[in-house]
C-alpha positions as CSV (number, residue, x, y, z in Angstrom):
1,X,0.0,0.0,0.0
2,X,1.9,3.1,-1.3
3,X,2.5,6.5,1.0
4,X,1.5,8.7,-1.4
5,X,2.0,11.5,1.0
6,X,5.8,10.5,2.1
7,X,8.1,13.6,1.9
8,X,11.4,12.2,0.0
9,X,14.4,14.4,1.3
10,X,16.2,16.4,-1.4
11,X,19.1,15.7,-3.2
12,X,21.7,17.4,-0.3
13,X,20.6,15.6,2.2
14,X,20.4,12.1,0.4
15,X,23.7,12.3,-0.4
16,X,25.3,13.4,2.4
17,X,23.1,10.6,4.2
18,X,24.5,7.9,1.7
19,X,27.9,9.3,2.2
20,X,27.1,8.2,6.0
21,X,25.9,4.9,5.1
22,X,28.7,3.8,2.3
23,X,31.8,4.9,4.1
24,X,31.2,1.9,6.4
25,X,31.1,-0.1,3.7
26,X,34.6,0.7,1.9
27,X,33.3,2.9,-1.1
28,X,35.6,5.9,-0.9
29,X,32.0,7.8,-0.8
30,X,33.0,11.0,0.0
31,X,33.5,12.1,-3.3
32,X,30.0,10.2,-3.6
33,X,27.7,12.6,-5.9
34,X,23.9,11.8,-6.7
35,X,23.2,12.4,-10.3
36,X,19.5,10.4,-10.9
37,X,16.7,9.9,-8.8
38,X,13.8,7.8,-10.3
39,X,10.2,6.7,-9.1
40,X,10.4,3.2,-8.1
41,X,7.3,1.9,-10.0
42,X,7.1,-1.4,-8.3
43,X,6.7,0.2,-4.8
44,X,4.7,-1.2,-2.0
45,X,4.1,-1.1,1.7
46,X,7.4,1.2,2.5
47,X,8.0,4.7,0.1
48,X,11.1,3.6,-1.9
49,X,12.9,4.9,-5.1
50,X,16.2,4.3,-7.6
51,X,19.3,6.4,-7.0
52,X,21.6,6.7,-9.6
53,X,25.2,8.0,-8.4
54,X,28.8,8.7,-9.3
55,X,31.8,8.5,-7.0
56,X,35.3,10.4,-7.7
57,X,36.8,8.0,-10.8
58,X,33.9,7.7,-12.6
59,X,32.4,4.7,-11.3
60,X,28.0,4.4,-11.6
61,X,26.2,3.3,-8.5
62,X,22.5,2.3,-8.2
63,X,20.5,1.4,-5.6
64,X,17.4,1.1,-4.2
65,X,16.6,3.3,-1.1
66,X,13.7,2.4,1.0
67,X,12.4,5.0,3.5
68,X,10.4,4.6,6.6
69,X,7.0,5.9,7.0
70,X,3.8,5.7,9.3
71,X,2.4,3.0,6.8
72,X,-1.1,1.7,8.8
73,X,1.1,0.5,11.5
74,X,-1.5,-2.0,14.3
75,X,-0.9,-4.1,17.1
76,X,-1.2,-7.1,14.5
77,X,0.4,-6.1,11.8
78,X,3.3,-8.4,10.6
79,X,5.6,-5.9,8.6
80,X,8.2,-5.0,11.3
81,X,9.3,-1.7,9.7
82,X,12.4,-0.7,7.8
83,X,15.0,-0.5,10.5
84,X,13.8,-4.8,11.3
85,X,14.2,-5.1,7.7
86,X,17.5,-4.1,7.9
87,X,18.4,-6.2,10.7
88,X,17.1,-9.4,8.5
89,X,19.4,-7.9,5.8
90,X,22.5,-7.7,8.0
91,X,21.8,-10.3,10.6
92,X,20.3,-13.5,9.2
93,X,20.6,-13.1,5.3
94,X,24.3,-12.7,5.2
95,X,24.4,-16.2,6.9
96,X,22.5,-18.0,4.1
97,X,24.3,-19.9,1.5
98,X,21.4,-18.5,-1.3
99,X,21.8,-15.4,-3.1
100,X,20.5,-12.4,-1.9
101,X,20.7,-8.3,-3.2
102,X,23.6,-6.6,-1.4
103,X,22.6,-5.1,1.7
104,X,24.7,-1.6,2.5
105,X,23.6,-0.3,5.4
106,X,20.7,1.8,7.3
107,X,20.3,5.6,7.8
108,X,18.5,7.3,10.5
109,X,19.1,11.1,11.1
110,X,19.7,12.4,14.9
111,X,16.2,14.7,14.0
112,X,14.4,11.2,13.5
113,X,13.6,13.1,10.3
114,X,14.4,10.2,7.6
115,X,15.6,7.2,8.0
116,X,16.0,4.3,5.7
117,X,18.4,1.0,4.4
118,X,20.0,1.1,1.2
119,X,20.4,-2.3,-0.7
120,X,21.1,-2.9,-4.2
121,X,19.1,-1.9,-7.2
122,X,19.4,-4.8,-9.9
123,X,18.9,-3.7,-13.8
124,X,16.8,-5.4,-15.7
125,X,15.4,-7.9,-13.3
126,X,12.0,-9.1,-13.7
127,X,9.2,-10.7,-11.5
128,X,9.1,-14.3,-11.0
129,X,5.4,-14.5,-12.1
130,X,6.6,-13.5,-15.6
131,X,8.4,-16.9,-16.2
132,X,8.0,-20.5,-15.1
133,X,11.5,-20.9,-14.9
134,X,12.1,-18.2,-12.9
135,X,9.2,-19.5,-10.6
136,X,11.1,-23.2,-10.5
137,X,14.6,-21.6,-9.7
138,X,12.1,-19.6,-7.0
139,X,11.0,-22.8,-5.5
140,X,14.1,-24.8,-5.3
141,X,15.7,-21.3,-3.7
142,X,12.9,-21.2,-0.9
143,X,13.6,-25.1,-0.3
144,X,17.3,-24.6,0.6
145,X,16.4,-21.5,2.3
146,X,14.4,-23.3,4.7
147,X,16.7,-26.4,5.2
148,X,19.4,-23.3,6.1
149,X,16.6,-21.2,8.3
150,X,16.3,-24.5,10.7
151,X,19.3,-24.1,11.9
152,X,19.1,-20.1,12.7
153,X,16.5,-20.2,15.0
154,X,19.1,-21.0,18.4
155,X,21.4,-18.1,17.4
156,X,21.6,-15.1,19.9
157,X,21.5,-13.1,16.5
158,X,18.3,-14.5,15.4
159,X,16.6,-13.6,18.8
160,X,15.0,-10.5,17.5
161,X,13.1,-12.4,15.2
162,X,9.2,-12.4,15.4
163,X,7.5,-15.7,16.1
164,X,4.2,-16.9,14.5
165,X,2.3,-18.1,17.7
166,X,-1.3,-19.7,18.4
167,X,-2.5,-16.2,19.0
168,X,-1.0,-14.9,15.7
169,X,-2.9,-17.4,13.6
170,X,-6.1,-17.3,15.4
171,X,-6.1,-13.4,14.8
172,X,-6.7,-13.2,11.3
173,X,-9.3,-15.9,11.5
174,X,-11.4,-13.5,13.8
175,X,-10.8,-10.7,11.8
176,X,-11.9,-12.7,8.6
177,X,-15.0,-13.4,10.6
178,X,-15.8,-10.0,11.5
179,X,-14.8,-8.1,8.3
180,X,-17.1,-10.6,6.3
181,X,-19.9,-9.9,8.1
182,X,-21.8,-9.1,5.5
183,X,-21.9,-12.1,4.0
184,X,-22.3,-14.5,7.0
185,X,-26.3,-14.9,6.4
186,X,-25.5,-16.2,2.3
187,X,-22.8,-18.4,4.0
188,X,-23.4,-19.5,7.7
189,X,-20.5,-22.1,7.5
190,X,-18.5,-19.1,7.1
191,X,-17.9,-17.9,10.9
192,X,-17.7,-21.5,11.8
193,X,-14.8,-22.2,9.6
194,X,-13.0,-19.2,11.4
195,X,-13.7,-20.4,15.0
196,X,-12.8,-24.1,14.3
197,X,-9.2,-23.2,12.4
198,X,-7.9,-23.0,16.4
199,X,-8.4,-26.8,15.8
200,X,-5.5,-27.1,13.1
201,X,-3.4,-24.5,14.3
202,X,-1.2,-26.7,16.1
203,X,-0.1,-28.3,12.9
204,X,1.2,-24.9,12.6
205,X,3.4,-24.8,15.4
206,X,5.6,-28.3,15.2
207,X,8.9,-28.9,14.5
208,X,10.7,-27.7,12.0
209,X,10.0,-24.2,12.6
210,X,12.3,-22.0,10.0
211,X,13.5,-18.7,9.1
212,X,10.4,-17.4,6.8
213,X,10.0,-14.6,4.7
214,X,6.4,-13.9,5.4
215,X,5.2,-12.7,1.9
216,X,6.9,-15.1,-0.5
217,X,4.7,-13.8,-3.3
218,X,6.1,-13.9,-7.3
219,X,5.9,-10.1,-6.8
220,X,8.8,-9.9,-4.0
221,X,10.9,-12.2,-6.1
222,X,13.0,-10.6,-8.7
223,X,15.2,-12.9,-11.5
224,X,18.1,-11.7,-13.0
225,X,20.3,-14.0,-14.9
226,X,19.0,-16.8,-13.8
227,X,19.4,-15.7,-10.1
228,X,16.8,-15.7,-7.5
229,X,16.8,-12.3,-5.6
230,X,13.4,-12.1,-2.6
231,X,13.4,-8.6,-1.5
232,X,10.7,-6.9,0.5
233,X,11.9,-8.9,4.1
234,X,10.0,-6.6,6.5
235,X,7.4,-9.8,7.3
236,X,10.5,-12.0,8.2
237,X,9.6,-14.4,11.3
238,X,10.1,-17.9,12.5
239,X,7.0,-19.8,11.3
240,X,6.3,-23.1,9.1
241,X,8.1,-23.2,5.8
242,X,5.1,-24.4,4.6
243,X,3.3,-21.0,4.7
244,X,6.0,-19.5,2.0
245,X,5.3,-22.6,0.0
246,X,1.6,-21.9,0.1
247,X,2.4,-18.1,-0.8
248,X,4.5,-18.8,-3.9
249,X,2.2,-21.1,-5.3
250,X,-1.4,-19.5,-4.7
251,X,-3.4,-19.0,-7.8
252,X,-1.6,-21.4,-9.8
253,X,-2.6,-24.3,-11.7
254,X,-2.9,-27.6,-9.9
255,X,-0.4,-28.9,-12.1
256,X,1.7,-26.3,-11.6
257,X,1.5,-26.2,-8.0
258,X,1.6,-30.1,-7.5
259,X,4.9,-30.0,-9.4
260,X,6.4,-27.5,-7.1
261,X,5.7,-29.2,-3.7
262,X,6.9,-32.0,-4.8
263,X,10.4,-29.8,-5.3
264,X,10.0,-28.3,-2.6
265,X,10.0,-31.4,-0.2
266,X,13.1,-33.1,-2.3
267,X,14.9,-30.6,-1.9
268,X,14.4,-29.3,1.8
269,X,14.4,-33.1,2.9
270,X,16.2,-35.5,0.6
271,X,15.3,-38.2,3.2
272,X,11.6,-37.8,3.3
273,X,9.0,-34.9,4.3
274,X,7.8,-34.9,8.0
275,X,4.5,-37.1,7.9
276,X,2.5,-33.8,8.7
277,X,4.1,-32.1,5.6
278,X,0.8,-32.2,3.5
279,X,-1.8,-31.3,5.9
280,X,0.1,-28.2,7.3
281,X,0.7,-27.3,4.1
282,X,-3.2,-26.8,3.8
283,X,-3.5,-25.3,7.0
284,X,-1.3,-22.9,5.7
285,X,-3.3,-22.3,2.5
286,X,-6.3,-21.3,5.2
287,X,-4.1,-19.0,6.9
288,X,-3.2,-17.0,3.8
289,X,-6.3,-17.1,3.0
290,X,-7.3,-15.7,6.8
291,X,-4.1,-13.4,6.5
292,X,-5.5,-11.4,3.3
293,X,-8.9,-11.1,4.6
294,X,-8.1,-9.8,8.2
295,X,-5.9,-7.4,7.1
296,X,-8.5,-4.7,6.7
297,X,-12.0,-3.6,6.5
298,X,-12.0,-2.9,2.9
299,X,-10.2,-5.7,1.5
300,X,-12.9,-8.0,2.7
301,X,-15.1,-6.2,0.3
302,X,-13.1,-6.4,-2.9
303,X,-14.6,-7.9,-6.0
304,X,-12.4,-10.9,-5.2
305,X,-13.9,-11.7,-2.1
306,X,-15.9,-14.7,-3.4
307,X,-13.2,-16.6,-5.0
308,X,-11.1,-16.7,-1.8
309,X,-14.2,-17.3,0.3
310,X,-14.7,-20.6,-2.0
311,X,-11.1,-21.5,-1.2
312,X,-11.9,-21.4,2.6
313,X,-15.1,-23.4,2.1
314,X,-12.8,-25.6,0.0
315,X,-9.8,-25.9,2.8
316,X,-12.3,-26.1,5.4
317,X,-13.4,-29.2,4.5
318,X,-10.9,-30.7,3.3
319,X,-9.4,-30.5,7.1
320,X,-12.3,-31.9,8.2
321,X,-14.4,-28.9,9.3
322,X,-17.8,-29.1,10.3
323,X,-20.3,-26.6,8.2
């Protein structure tokens, strides 16, 4: 959801605040010199745009500078903000053996004025929607991602970390319930469905939990050169893999998705899937399901709403919920 009242700081200030950020990081920035600043077209929750600069011998930077902003923060809200984002950047990314874009650093004035983390802006990527290849190579990246994430959850550095937890879950269900309302007379299995998903949650919470990066959509995946770069890490938690699984492969064709998991689960556990490994996957598809719909009033009233409130009927009873 785009700021479109955000205040972007002018071109002094930006550069002296990059010049802040990039000495740390070895780039002889002081002779740093913005010289293009362009609307970032694909921009989302956080205001964000493209900075094209030069430094002393000639060389062209670009990145991508996201700002932080008072975007529709609530007590339930998953998106931890641009300075956690940064801390997922510089404190679990860098300890994954899976590419990710070049984190340089974060910026926050001593007026509180601006702050924001600068990563790297890659030319010419594209979305992973926009090619199936690009959405296997996704896939097979979020599998090893996982397998790696396990193993990040005892760190001391990992302990800022958000953690999905029964209350989490059961949140959106009763937000569903109450922002559909409306539509609970046509469909009276509806508010049942959302009281009796406390009944699967625990499928939610067994081992392996993993690092997960909350809103694994094609749109947060860029591809460039046959690299897979996720971006957008400000929903970042410990949860089920399986919910990133679900995300990546929601709206697809069954075919399509059938051939994913079963890349997924090869590759994440060459000795064989946990036995629960299919029916928290679906418990996962109800969440994000739950997820989009309790996020706010008015999304519950989109012209969408009936194809994702078919899904829940559909999820529902395939986990053996009682209409």
């Amino acid at each position: 959801m785009k700021n479109l009242q955000y205040s972007f700081p002018d071109d002094s200030f930006l550069q002296y605040a990059l010049v802040s950020v990039l000495d740390k990081n070895d780039f002889y920035s002081s002779k740093l010199k913005v010289s293009e600043r362009i609307t970032n077209v694909y921009e989302s929750t956080f205001p964000s745009e493209i900075v094209r600069c030069k430094i002393g011998d000639g060389t062209a930077l670009k990145f991508l500078i996201k700002y932080d902003a008072d975007c529709d923060r609530n007590t339930y809200n998953p998106r931890g903000g641009i300075e956690y984002e940064g801390k997922i950047y510089r404190d679990i990314l860098t300890l994954m053996n899976v590419p990710v874009v070049k984190y340089y650093g974060m910026y926050r004035d001593i007026k509180n004025e601006y702050s924001f983390i600068v990563i790297q802006y890659l030319d010419n990527a594209m979305h992973a929607r926009e090619d199936l290849l690009a959405m296997n190579d996704a896939v097979q990246w979020l599998a090893r991602f996982h397998a790696e994430g396990e193993s990040l959850i005892s760190l001391k550095r990992a302990s800022f970390l958000k953690r999905y937890d029964f209350d989490y879950y059961m949140g959106w269900a009763r937000r569903t319930s109450e922002y559909t309302g409306y539509l609970h007379a046509d469909n009276p299995w509806l508010p049942r469905f959302c009281r009796q998903f406390k009944e699967v949650i625990e499928y939610l919470l067994y081992e392996p939990q993993t690092v997960v990066h909350g809103e694994f959509y094609p749109a947060n995946i860029l591809y460039q050169d046959g690299i897979i770069y996720p971006v957008d890490w400000e929903s970042a938690a410990l949860a089920a893999g399986e919910i990133d699984l679900a995300t990546i492969t929601d709206r697809w064709p069954p075919e399509e998705i059938q051939k994913w998991e079963n890349m997924y689960r090869k590759i994440r556990w060459p000795d064989g899937a946990p036995e629960h490994f299919l029916k928290r996957l679906c418990v996962s598809r109800l969440y994000l399901e739950f997820r989009w719909l309790g996020d706010r009033p008015e999304w519950a009233r989109r012209t969408s709403i009936i194809q994702r409130i078919n899904k829940i009927y559909k999820l529902g009873i395939e986990l053996g919920f009682n209409p």
